[in-house]
C-alpha positions as CSV (number, residue, x, y, z in Angstrom):
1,X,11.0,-3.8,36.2
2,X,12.1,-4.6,40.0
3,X,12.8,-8.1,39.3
4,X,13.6,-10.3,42.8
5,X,15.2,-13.6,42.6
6,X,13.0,-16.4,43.5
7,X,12.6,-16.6,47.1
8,X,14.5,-19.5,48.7
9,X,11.5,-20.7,50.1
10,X,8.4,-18.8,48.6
11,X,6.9,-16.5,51.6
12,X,3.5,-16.9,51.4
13,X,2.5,-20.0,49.9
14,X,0.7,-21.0,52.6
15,X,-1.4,-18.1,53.5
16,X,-2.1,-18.1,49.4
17,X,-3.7,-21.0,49.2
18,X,-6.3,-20.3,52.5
19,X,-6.9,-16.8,51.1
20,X,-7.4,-18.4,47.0
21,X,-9.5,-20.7,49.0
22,X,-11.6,-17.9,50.5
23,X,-11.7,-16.2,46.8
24,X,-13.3,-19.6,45.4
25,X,-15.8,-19.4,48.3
26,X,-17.0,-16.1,47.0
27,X,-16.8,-16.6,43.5
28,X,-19.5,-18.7,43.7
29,X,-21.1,-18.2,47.0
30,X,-24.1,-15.7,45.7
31,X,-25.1,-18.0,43.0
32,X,-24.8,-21.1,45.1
33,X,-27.2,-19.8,47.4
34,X,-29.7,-18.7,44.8
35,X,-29.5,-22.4,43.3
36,X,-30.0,-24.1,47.6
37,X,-32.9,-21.9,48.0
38,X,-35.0,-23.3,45.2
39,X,-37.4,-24.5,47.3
40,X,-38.0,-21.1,48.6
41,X,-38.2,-19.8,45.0
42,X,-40.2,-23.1,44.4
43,X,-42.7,-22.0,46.6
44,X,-42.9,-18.4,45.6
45,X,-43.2,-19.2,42.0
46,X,-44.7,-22.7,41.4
47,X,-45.3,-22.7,38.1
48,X,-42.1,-21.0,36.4
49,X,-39.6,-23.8,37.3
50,X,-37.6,-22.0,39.1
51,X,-34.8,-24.0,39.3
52,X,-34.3,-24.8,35.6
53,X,-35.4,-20.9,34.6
54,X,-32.7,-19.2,36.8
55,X,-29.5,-20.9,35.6
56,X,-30.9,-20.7,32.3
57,X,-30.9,-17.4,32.6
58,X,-27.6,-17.0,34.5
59,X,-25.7,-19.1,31.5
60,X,-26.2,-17.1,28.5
61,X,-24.7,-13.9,30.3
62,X,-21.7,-15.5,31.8
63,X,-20.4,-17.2,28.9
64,X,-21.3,-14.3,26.2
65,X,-19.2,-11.7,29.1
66,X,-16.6,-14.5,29.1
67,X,-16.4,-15.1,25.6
68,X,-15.4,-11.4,25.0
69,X,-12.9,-10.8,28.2
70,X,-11.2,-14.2,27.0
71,X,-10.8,-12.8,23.2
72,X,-9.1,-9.1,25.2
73,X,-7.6,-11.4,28.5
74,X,-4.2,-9.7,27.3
75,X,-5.8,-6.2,27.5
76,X,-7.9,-6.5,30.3
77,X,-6.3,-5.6,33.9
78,X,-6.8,-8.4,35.8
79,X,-6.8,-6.3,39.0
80,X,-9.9,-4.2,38.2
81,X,-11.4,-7.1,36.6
82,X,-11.5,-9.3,39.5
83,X,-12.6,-6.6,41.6
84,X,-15.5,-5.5,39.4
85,X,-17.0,-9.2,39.9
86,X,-16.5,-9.5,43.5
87,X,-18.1,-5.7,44.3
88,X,-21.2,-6.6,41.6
89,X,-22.0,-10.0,43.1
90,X,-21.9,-8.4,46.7
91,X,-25.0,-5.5,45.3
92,X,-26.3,-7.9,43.7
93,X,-26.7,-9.9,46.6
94,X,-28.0,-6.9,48.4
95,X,-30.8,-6.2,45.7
96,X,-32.0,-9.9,45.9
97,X,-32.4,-8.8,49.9
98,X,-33.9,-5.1,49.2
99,X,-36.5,-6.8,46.7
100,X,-37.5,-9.5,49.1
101,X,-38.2,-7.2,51.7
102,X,-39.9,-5.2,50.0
103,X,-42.5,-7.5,48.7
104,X,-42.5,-8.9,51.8
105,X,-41.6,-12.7,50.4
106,X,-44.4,-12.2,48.4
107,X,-44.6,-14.2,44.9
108,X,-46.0,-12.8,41.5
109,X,-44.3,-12.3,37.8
110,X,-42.6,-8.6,38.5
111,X,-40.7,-10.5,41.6
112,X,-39.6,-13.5,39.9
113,X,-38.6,-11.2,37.1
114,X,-36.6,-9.0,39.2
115,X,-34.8,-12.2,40.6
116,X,-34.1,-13.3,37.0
117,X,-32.7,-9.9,36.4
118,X,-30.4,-10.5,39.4
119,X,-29.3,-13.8,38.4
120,X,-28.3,-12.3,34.7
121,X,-25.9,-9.5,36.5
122,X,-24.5,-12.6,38.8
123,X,-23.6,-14.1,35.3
124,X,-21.6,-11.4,33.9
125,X,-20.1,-10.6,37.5
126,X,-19.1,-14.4,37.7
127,X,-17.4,-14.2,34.6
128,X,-15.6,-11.7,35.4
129,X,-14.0,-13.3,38.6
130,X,-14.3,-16.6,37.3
131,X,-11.7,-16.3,33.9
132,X,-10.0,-13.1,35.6
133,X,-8.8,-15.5,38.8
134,X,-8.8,-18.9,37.2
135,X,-6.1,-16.4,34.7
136,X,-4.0,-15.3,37.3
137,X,-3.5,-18.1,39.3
138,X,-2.4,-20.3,36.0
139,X,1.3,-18.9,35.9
140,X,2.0,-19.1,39.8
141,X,2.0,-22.6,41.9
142,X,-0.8,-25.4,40.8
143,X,-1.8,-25.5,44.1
144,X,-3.6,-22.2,43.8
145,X,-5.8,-23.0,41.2
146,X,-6.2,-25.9,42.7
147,X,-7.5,-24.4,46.5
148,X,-9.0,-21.9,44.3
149,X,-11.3,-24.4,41.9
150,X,-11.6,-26.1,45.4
151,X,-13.2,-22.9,47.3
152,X,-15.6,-23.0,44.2
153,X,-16.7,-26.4,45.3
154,X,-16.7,-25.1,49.0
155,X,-19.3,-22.8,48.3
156,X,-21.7,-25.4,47.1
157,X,-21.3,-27.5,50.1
158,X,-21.1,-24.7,52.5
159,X,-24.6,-23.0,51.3
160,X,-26.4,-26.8,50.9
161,X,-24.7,-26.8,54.6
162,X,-26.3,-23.7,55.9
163,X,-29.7,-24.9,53.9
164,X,-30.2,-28.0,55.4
165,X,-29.4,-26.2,59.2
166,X,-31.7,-23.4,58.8
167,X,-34.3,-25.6,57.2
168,X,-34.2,-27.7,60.5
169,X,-34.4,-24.6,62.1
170,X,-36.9,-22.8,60.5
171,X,-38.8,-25.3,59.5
172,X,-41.8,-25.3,62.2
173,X,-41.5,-21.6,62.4
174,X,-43.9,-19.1,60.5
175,X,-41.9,-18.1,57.0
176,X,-39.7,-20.6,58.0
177,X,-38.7,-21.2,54.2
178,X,-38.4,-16.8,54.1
179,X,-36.3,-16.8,57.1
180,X,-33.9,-19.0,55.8
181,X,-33.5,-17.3,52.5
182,X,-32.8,-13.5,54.1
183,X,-29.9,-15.6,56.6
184,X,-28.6,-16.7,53.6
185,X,-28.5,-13.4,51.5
186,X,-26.8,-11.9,54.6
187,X,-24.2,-14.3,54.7
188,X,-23.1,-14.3,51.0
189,X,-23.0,-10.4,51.2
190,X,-20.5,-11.1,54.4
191,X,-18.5,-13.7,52.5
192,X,-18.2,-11.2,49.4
193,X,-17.6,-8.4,51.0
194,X,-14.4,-10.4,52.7
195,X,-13.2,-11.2,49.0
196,X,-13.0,-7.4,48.1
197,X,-10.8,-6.5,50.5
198,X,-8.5,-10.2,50.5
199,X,-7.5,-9.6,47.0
200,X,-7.3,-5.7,47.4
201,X,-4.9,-5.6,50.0
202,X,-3.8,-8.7,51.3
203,X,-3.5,-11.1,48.6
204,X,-1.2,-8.8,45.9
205,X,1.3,-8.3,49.3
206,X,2.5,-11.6,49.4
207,X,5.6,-12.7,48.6
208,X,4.9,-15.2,46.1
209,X,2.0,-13.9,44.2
210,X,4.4,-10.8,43.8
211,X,7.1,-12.9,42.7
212,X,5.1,-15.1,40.3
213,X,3.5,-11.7,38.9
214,X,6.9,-10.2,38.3
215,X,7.8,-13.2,36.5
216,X,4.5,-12.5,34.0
217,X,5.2,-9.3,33.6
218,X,9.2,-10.0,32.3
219,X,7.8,-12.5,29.9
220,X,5.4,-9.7,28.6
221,X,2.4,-9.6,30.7
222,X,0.2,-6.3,30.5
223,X,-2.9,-7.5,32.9
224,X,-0.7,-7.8,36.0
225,X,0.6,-4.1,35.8
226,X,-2.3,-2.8,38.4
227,X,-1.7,-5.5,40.9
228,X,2.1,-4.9,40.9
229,X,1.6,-1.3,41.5
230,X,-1.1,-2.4,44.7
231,X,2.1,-4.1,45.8
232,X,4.3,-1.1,45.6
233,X,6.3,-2.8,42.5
234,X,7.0,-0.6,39.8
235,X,7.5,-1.3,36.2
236,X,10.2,0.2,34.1
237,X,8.9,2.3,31.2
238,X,10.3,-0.7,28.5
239,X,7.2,-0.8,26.9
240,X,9.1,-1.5,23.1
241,X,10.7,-4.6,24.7
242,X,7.2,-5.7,26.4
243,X,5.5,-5.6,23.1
244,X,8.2,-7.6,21.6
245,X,7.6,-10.5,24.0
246,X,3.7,-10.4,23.5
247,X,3.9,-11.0,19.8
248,X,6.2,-13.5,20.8
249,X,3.9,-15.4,23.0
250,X,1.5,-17.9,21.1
251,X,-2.0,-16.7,19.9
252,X,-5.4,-18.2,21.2
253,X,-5.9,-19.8,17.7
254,X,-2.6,-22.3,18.5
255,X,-3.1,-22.5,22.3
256,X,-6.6,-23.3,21.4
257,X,-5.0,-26.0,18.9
258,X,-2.5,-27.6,21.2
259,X,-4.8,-28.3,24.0
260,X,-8.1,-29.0,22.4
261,X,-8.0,-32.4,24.0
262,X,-8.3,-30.4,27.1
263,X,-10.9,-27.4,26.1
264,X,-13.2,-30.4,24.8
265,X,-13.0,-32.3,28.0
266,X,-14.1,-29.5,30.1
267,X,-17.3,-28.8,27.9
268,X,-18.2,-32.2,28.0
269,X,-17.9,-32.8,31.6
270,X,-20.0,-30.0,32.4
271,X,-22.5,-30.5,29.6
272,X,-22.8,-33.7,31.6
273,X,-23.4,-32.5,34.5
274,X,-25.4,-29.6,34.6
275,X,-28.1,-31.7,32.4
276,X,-28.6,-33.3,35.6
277,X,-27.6,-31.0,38.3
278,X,-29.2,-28.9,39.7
279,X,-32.6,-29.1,37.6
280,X,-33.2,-32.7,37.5
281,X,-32.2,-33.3,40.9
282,X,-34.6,-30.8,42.2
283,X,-37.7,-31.8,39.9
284,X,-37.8,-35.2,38.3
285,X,-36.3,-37.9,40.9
286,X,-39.9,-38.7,42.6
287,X,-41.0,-38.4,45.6
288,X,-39.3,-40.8,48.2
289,X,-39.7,-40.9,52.6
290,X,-37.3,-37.7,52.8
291,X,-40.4,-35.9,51.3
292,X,-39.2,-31.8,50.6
293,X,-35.5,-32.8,52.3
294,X,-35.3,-35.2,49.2
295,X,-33.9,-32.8,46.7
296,X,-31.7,-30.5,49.3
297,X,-30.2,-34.1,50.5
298,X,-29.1,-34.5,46.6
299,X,-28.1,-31.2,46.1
300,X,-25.7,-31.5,49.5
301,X,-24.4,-34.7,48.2
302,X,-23.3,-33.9,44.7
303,X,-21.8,-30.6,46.2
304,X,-19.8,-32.1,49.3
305,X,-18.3,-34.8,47.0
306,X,-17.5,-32.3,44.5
307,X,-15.5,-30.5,47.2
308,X,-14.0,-34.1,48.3
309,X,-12.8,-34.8,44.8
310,X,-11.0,-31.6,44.3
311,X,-8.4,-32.2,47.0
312,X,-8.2,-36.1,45.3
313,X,-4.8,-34.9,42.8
314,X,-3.2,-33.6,45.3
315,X,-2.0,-36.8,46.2
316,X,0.2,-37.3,43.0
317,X,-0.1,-41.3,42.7
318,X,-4.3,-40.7,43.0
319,X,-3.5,-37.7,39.8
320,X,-4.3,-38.3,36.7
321,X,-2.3,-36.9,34.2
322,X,-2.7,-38.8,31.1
323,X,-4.4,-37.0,28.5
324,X,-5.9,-39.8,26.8
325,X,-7.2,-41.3,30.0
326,X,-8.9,-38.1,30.9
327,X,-10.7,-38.0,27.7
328,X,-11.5,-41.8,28.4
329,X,-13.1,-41.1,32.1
330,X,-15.4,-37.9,30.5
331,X,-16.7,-40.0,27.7
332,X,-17.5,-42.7,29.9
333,X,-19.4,-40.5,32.8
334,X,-22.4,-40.0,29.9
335,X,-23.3,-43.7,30.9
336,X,-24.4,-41.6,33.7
337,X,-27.9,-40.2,31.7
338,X,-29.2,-43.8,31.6
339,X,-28.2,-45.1,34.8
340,X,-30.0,-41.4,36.4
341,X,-32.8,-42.1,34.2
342,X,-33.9,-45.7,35.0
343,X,-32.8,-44.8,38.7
344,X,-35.3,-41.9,39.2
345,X,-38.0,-44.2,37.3
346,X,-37.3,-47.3,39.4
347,X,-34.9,-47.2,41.6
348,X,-34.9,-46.3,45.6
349,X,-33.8,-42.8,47.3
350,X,-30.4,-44.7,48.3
351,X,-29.4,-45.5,44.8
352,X,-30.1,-41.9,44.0
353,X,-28.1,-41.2,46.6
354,X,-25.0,-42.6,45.1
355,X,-25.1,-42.0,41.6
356,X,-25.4,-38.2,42.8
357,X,-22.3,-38.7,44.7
358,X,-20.1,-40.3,41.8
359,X,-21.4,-36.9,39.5
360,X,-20.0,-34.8,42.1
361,X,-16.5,-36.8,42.2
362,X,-15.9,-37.2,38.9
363,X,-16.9,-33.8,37.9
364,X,-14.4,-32.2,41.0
365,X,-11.7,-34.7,39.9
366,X,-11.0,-34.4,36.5
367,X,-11.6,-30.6,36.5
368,X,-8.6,-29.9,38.9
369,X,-6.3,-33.0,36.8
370,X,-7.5,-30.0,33.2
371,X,-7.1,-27.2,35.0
372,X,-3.7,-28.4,36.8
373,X,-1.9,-30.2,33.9
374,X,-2.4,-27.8,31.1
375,X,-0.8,-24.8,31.7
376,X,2.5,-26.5,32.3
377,X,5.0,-25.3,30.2
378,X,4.0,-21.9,28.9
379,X,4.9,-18.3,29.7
380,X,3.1,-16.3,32.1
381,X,0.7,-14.5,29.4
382,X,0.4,-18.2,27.8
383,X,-1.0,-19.7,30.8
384,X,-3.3,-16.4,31.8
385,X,-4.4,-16.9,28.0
386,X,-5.3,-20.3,28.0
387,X,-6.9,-20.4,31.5
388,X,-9.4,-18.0,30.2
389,X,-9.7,-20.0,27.1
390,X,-10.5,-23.5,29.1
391,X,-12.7,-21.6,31.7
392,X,-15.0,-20.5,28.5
393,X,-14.8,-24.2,27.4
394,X,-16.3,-24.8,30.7
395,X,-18.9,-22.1,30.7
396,X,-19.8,-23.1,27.3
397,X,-20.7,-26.8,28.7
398,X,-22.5,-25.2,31.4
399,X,-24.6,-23.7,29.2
400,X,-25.2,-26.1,26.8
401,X,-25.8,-28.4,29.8
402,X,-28.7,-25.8,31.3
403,X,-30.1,-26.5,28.3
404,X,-30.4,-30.0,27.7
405,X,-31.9,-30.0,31.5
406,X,-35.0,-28.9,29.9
407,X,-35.1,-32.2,28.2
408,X,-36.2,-34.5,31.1
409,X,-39.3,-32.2,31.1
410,X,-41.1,-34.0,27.6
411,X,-44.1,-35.7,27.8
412,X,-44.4,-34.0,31.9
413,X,-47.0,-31.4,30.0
414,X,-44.6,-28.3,30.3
C-alpha cells in the first residue's frame, strides 16, 4: 500500500463537500420528483392513490436490496456499487419519460403499472447509492456525510421548487400538469447523469477522499480497493495481513449492540415521519383557499425545512450530541400524530403550515446529530459497516412508516 502522510491541510475538503452535496442531490433527485408530481399521477390515476401506492412500492425493494448489501458491505466494492445506483436511477428516469410519451400522458392500469415498476427499480438503485455513499463517507471528515445527507434534503426542496415554478407556469396552458412532469424527468436525468461522472473521475482524485481511503484500506478495508485504483493508488499484494485486520474489526452483531440507542432512533424518526409525509399531506388535510397548491405548499415546506435543519449541527453549540437527549427528542416528536390529526380535522391551513415545518426540522436535525456522532471512534471498515447498518435502520422506518400512512385512510371507504 502507497500510504501518504496526512496532508497538512487536507486538499480538497472543500471541493468534497460541494461535490458530496451534488451526490445527495442525485441520490434522491428521481424519486423526489416522482413523489412532487403526484398530482400529475393523481390525475392520471384517480382512483389508485397514487401517492400512498408508489412509495409503498418503492419501500419493500430498497430496504430488502439494503438489507443484503449491508449483511456483504465488507465484500461489496463500493466503487461499482455506487455507480450501479447512479447509472439505474438515470434509465430509470428515462423509461418513466419513454413510457409517458408513448401513451401520450394517457392514464389506464398497464401505465400506472409500468410506473410502479419504475418506482421498485428506483428502490433497489437507491439502496445501492444510499448505504454504498452514506458507507464511504463514514471514515472520512463528518462534514461529508453531513453535505451529503444535506444534498438528500436538497433534492426534496429543489424538485417541490421546480413544481411549484412550472405549475405557475403551466398551469393555464393545455397539459399544463403533462408539461411539467416531462421538464422534470429531463432534469433528474441531467442531475444523474452529472453524479456518474463526479464520483467516477473527480471525486476519487481528491486529495482527501484518497487519503481517508488509504487510511481504510491500512486498517483492513476491501470495498475501497476499486476507487484507489480510479485514483492511480495501488495496493501492495499483503492480502494475509489485510485479512488479519478484518477479523480484527468488530462484527455487525456488536456494532449493532453498541449503538442500538442510535439504530432505534433512526427507525423511529422515520416511522414518524413517513406516516405522515408524503401521503397524508397530499390526501387527508382538507381542502383549504390554496385549493390544488394546498398539498404542493406542504410538501415544499416539510422539504425546505428538512434541508434548513440539516446545516443546524454544524454550529457545534446548536449540536446535539447526547445520546439520551436524542432518544428523548424522537420519542417526543410522536406527539406529532395527534397534534396532525386534530389539525387537519379542525384546524386552519396556517397551522398545517407549521406543524409541517417542525416535521421537516426535527426529522433533518437529529438525522445528521445519528449520522454524525456515531461513527466516532471506529476503524475505517467499522464505520463503513455501521453506516450501512444505521442507513437500513432508517430504511426500515421508512417502510414501516409507508405503511402505517395507509392508516389515516379507515372509515374514508378505501
Amino acid at each position: 500500500m502507497v500510504m501518504s502522510e496526512t496532508p497538512p491541510r487536507l486538499e480538497g475538503k472543500y471541493a468534497a463537500i460541494v461535490i458530496c452535496w451534488f451526490l445527495g442531490i442525485g441520490g434522491l433527485f428521481a424519486w423526489n420528483s416522482m413523489l412532487t408530481i403526484v398530482d400529475y399521477y393523481i390525475y392520471l390515476f384517480p382512483k389508485y392513490h397514487p401517492s400512498r401506492v408508489l412509495t409503498i412500492v418503492y419501500q419493500p425493494f430498497v430496504f430488502a436490496t439494503q438489507a443484503i448489501l449491508a449483511y456483504n458491505e465488507a465484500k461489496i466494492s463500493t466503487r461499482i456499487r455506487n455507480l450501479f445506483g447512479y447509472t439505474v436511477v438515470f434509465f430509470g428516469i428515462l423509461a418513466l419519460l419513454i413510457l409517458d410519451l408513448a401513451t401520450s400522458g394517457k392514464g389506464g392500469i398497464g401505465t400506472f403499472i409500468g410506473i410502479c415498476i419504475v418506482s421498485g427499480v428506483f428502490g433497489i438503485a437507491d439502496a445501492h447509492v444510499q448505504g454504498g455513499m452514506v458507507g464511504d463517507l463514514s471514515y472520512m471528515l463528518p462534514e461529508f456525510i453531513q453535505s451529503f445527507l444535506a444534498g438528500s434534503a436538497a433534492s426534496g426542496a429543489l424538485t417541490s421548487a421546480l413544481r411549484l415554478i412550472t405549475k405557475a407556469v403551466f398551469e393555464n396552458s393545455p397539459g399544463g400538469l403533462r408539461k411539467g412532469a416531462i421538464l422534470f424527468f429531463a432534469i433528474s436525468s441531467f442531475f444523474e447523469l452529472l453524479c456518474v461522472i463526479l464520483y467516477a473521475f473527480i471525486f476519487p482524485k481528491l486529495p482527501i477522499v484518497k487519503y481517508y481511503r488509504s487510511k481504510a484500506a491500512s486498517e483492513g478495508s476491501k470495498t475501497v480497493t476499486a476507487d484507489l485504483a480510479a485514483a492511480g493508488i495501488k495496493t501492495s499484494p499483503g492480502i494475509d495481513m489485510e485479512d488479519s485486520k478484518q477479523q480484527d474489526r468488530k462484527g455487525i452483531k456488536q456494532l449493532l449492540s453498541e449503538n442500538i440507542d442510535y439504530a432505534v432512533d433512526l427507525f423511529l424518526i422515520y416511522v414518524l415521519t413517513l406516516s405522515i409525509f408524503p401521503g397524508f399531506l397530499s390526501e387527508d388535510t382538507g381542502s383549504h383557499s390554496l385549493g390544488t397548491w394546498y398539498a404542493l405548499v406542504l410538501i415544499a415546506t416539510f422539504n425546505v425545512f428538512d434541508l434548513i435543519a440539516r446545516y443546524i449541527p454544524l454550529v457545534k453549540i446548536l449540536k446535539m450530541e447526547s445520546r439520551k437527549m436524542i432518544t428523548t427528542a424522537v420519542i417526543s416528536r410522536f406527539l406529532l400524530i395527534p397534534a396532525f390529526y386534530f389539525t387537519a380535522k379542525y384546524g386552519k391551513q396556517g397551522w398545517m403550515i407549521f406543524l409541517t415545518s417542525f416535521l421537516g426540522l426535527s426529522n433533518g436535525y437529529l438525522t445528521i446529530c445519528v449520522f454524525t456522532s456515531a461513527p466516532k471512534g471506529y476503524k475505517g471498515p467499522e464505520q463503513n459497516a455501521l453506516g450501512n447498518m444505521l442507513m437500513l435502520c432508517l430504511l426500515g422506518g421508512l417502510f414501516v412508516g409507508v405503511t402505517l400512512d395507509w392508516l389515516w385512510l379507515i372509515g374514508k371507504g378505501w
